[in-house]
C-alpha positions as CSV (number, residue, x, y, z in Angstrom):
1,X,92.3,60.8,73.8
2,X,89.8,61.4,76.8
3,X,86.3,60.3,75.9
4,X,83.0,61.2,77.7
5,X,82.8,57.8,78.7
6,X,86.1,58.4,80.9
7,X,85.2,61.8,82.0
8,X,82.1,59.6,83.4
9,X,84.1,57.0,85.1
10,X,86.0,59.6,86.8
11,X,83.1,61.5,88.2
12,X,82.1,57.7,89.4
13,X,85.2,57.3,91.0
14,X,85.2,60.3,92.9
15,X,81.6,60.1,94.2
16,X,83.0,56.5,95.2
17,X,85.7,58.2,97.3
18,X,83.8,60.8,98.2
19,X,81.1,58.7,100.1
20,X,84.2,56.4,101.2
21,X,85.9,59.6,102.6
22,X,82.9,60.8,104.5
23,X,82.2,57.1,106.3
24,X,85.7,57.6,107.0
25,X,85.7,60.6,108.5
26,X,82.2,61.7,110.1
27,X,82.8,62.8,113.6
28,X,86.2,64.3,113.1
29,X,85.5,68.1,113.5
30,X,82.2,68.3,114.9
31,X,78.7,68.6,115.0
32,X,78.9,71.5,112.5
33,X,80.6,69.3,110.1
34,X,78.7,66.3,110.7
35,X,75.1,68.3,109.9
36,X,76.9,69.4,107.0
37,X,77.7,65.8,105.7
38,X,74.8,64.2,106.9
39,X,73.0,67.0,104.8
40,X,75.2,66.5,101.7
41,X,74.8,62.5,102.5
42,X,71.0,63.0,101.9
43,X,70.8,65.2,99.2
44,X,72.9,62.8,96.9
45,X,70.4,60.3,97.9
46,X,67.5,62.0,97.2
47,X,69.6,63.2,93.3
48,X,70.4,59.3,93.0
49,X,66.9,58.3,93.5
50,X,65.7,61.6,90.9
51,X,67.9,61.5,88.8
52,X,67.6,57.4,88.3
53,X,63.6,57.5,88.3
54,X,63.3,60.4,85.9
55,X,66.5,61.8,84.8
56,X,67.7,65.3,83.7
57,X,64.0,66.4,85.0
58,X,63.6,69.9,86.9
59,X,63.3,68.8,89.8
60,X,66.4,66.6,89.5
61,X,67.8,69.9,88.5
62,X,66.8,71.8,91.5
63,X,68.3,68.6,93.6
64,X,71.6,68.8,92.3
65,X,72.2,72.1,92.6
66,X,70.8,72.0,95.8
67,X,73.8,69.5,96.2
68,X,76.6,71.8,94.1
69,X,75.6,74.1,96.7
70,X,76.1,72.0,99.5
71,X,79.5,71.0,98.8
72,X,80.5,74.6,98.4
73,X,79.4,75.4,101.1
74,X,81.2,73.0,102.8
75,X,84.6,73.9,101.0
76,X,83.6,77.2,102.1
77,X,83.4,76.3,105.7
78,X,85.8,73.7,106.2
79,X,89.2,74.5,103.9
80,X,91.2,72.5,105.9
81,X,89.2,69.4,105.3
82,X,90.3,67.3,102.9
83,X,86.5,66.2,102.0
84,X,86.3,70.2,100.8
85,X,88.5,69.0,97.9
86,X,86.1,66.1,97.1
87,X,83.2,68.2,97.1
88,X,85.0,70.9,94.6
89,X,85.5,68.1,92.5
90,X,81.9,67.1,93.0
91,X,80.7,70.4,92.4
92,X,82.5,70.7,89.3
93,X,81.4,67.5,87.8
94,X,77.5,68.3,88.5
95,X,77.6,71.8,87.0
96,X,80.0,70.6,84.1
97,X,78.1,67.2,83.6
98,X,74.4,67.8,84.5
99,X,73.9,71.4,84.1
100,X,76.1,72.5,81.2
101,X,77.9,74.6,82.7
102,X,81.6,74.5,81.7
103,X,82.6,77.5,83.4
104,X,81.5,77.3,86.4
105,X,82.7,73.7,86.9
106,X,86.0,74.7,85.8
107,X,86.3,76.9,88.4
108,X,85.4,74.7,91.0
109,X,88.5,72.8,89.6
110,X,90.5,75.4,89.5
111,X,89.8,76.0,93.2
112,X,90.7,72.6,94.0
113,X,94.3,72.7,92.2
114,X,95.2,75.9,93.2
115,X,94.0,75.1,97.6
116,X,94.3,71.7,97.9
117,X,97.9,71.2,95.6
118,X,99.0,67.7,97.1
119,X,95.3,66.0,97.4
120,X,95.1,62.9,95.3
121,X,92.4,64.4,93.3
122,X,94.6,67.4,91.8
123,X,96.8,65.2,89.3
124,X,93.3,64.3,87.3
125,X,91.9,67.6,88.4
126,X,94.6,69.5,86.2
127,X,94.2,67.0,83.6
128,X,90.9,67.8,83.6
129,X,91.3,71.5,83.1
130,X,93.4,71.2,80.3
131,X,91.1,68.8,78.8
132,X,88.2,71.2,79.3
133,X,90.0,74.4,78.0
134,X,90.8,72.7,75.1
135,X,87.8,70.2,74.2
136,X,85.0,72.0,75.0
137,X,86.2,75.8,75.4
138,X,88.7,76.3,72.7
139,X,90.8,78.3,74.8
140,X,94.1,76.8,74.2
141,X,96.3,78.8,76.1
142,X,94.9,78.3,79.3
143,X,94.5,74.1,78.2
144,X,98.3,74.9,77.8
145,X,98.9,76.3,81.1
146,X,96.7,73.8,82.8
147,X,98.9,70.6,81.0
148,X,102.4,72.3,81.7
149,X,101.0,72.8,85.2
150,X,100.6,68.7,85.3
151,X,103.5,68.0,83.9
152,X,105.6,70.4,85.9
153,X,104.1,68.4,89.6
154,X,103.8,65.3,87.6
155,X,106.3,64.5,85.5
156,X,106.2,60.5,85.6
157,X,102.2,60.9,86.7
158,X,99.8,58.3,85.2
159,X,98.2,60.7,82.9
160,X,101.6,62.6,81.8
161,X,102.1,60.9,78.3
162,X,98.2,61.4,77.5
163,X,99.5,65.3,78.6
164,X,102.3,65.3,76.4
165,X,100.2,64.2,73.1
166,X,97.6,66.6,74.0
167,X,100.0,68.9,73.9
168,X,101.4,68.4,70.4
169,X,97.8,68.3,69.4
170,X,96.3,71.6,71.0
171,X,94.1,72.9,68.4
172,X,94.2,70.8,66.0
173,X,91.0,68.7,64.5
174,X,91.1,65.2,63.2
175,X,91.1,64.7,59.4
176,X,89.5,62.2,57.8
177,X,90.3,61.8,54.4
């Protein structure tokens, strides 16, 4: 079962590949771009530094969606950039994780899935729809759709077993007797 604690260490690995992405990539389409990822590169400074000093304060808040709505915006302007599909997943993991907003982040996953289909992020990112749909949503038809989507593109994928058992589980709650 998928805990918070793994839900964390994903968002930690894709901010990881997110900032390893952008050092490897600044300079490849622009000035445009690069003023978009130097503003994005300083806006998760300025939430790392908030958001260690006083936590889930207002103005660390305002920061990060300040941030959520930089790497839309980005998505928005550069689709063809594989760092859009990064910053969906980024998006989605600061409305989902630090504004509670479900919803919106899982549409920012859903984005991802449905435009960027053979990123590396989009395994885990359908993983984590399903997860979301059922866990924290309830809605267990779309967790349904979201797993058999995973399955059908990754049949042998690392997370394809957990798929398969949360599956058989959808719905139910554990019973302790």
């Amino acid at each position: 079962m998928l805990t918070l604690r793994t839900i964390s260490k994903l968002f930690t690995y894709s901010l990881a590949l997110s900032i390893a992405l952008l050092t490897l990539s600044c300079g490849a389409a622009g000035p445009d771009r690069d003023r978009a990822v130097d503003q994005i590169d300083r806006l998760e400074a300025t939430v790392q530094v908030l958001m260690n000093e006083e936590g889930r304060s207002q103005a660390s808040l305002e920061q990060t969606a300040l941030l959520r709505d930089a790497y839309v915006n980005f998505a928005d302007s550069f689709p063809g950039d594989s760092l859009s599909a990064v910053f969906l997943f980024q998006a989605a993991m600061v409305d989902a994780d630090l504004h509670d907003d479900v919803r919106s982040g899982i549409g920012y996953l859903e984005r991802l899935a449905d435009e960027y289909p053979n990123h590396p992020l989009t395994s885990k990112t359908l993983f984590l729809i399903g997860f979301t749909y059922a866990e924290q949503l309830n809605d267990y038809n779309k967790a349904r759709n979201a797993y058999n989507r995973y399955l059908d593109k990754y049949p042998d994928g690392e997370m394809a077993e957990s798929v398969r058992i949360e599956l058989e589980n959808l719905g139910m709650r554990p019973r302790f007797d």
